[in-house]
Backbone as JSON, one array per atom type, in Angstrom:
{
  "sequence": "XXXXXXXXXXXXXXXXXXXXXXXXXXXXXXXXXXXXXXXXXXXXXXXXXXXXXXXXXXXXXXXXXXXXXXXXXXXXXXXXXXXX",
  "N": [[-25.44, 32.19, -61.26], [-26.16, 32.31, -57.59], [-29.24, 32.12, -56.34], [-30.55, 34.64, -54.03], [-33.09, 34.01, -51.49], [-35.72, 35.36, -49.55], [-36.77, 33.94, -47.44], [-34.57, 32.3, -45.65], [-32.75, 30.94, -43.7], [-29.73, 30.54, -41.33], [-28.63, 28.17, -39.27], [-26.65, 26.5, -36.37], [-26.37, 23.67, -35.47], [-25.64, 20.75, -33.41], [-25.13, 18.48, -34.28], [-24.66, 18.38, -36.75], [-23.89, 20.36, -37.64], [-23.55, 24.07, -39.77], [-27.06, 24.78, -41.33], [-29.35, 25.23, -43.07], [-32.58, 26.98, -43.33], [-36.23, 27.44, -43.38], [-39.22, 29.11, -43.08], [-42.47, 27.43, -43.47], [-44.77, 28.72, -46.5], [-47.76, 28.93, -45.61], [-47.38, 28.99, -42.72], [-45.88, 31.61, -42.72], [-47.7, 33.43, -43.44], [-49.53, 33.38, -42.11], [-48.41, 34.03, -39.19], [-47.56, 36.73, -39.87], [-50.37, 38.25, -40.04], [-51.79, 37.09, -37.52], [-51.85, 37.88, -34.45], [-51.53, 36.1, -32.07], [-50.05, 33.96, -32.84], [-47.88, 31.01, -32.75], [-45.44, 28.78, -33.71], [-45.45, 26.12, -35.46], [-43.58, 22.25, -35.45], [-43.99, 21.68, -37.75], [-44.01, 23.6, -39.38], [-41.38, 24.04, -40.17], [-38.82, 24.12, -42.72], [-36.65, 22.13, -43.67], [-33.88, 23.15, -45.57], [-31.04, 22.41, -46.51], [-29.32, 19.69, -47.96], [-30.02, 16.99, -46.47], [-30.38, 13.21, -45.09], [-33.81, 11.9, -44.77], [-34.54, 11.14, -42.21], [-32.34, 12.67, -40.62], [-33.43, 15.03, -40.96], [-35.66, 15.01, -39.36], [-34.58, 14.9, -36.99], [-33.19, 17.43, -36.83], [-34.76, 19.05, -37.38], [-36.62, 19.06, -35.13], [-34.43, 19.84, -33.24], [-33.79, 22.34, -33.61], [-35.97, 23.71, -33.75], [-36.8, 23.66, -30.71], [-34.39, 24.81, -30.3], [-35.75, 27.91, -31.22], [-37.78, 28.18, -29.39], [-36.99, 28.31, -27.34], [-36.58, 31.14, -25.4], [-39.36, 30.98, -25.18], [-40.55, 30.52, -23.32], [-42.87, 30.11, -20.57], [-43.22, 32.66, -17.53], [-42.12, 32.36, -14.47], [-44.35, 31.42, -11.74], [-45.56, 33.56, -9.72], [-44.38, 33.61, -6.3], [-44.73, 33.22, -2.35], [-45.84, 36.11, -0.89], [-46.7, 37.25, -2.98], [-48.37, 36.11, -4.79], [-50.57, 36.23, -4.12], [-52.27, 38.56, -4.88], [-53.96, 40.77, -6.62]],
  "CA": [[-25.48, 32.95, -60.03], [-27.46, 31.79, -57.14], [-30.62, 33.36, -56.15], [-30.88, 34.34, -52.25], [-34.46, 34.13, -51.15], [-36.32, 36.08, -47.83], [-36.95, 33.13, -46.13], [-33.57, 31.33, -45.78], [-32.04, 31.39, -42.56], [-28.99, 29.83, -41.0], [-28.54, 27.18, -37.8], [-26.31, 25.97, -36.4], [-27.02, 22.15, -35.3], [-24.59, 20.69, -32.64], [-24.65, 17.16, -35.1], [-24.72, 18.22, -38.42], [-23.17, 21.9, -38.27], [-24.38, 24.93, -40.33], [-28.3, 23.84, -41.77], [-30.28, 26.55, -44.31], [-33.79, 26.67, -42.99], [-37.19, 28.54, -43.53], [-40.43, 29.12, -43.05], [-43.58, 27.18, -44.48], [-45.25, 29.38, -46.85], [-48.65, 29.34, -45.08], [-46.73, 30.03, -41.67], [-45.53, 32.85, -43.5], [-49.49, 34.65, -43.86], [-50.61, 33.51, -40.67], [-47.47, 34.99, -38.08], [-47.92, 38.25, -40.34], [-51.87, 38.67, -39.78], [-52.42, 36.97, -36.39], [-50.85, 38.33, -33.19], [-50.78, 34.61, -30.79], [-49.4, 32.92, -33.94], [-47.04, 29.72, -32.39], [-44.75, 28.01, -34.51], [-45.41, 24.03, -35.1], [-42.46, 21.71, -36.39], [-44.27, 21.37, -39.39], [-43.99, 24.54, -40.4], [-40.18, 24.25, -39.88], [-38.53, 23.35, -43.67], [-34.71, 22.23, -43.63], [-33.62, 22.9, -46.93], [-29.92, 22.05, -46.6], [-29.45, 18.3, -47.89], [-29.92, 15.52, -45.51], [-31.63, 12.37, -45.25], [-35.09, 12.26, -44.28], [-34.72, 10.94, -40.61], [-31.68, 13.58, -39.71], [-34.16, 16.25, -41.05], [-36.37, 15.2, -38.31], [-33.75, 15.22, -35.44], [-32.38, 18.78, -36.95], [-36.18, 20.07, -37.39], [-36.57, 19.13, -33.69], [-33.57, 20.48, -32.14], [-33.69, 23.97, -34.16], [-37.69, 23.92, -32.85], [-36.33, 23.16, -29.11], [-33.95, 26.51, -29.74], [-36.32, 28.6, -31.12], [-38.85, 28.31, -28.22], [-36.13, 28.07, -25.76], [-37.13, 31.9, -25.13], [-40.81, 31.84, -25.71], [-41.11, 29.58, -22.21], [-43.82, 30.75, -20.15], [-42.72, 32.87, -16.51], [-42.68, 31.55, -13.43], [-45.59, 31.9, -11.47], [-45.1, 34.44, -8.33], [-44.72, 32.66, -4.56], [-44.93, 34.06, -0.98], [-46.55, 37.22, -0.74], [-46.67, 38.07, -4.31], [-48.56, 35.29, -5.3], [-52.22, 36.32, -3.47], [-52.09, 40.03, -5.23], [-55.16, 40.67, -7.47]],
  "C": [[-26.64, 32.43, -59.18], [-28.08, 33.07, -56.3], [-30.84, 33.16, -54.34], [-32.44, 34.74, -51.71], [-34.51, 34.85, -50.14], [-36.42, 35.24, -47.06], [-35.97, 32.2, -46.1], [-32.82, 31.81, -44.43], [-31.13, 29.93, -42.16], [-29.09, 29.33, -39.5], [-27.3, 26.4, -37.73], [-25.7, 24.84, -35.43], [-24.88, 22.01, -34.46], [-24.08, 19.43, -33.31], [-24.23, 17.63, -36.28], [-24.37, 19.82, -39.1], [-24.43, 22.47, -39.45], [-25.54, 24.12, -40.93], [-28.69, 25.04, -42.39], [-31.6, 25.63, -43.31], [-34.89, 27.7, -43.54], [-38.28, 28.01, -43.3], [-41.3, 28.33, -44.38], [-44.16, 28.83, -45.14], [-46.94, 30.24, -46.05], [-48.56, 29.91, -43.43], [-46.47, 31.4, -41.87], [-46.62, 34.05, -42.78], [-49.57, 34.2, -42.45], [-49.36, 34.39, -39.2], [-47.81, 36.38, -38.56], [-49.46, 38.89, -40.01], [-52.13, 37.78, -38.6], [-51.3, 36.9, -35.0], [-50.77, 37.37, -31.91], [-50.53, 33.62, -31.93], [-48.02, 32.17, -33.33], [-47.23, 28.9, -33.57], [-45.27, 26.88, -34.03], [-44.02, 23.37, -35.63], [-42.8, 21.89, -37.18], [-44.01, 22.5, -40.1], [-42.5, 25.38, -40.47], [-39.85, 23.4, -41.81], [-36.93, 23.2, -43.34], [-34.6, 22.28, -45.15], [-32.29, 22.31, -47.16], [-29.84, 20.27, -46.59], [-28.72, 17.18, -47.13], [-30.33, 14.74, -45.92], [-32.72, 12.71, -44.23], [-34.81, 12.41, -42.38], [-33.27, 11.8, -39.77], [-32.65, 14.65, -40.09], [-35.04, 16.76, -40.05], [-35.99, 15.46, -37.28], [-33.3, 17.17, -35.75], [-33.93, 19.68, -37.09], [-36.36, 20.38, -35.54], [-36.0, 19.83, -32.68], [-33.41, 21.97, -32.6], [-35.5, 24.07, -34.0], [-37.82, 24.12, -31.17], [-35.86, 25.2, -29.64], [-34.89, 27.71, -29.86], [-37.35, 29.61, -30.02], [-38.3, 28.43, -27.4], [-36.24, 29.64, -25.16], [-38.23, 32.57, -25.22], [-41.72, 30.76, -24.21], [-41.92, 30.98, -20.93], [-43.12, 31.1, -18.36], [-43.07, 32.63, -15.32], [-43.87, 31.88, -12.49], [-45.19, 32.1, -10.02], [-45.52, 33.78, -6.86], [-44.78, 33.98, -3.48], [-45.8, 34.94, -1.23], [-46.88, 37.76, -1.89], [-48.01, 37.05, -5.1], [-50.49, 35.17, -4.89], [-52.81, 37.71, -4.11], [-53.48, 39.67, -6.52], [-55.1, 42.24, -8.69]]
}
């Protein structure tokens, strides 16, 4: 019987379909105890077996989505934009 872990999450990659992923361990402790904790790749694991150099394109592009709603808002023009 296989064993389903907490940190296993699914993606799914526009090359290489469904991917298992998770968190580094020390990512883990630091998002939980510090409140401007930003993800790095590195602390992206693919567990689902590839070779090395698609791991890097599929770390990349499931790092791209993640952030794709953590982009910073635009900064206010005309009249809005002198306000204190």
């Amino acid at each position: 019987m296989e064993k389903t872990l907490l940190n296993n999450f699914h993606f799914n990659s526009d090359q290489y379909g469904q991917i298992i992923w998770g968190w580094d361990d020390e990512c883990v402790h630091e998002a939980n105890n510090h409140k401007t904790f930003k993800p790095k790749i590195s602390d992206l694991i693919i567990k689902s077996e590839l070779p090395a150099k698609d791991k890097t394109i599929v770390r990349k592009e499931l790092f791209d989505d993640l952030l794709l709603d953590d982009k910073p808002k635009e900064k206010p023009k005309g009249i809005f934009a002198n306000r204190k």
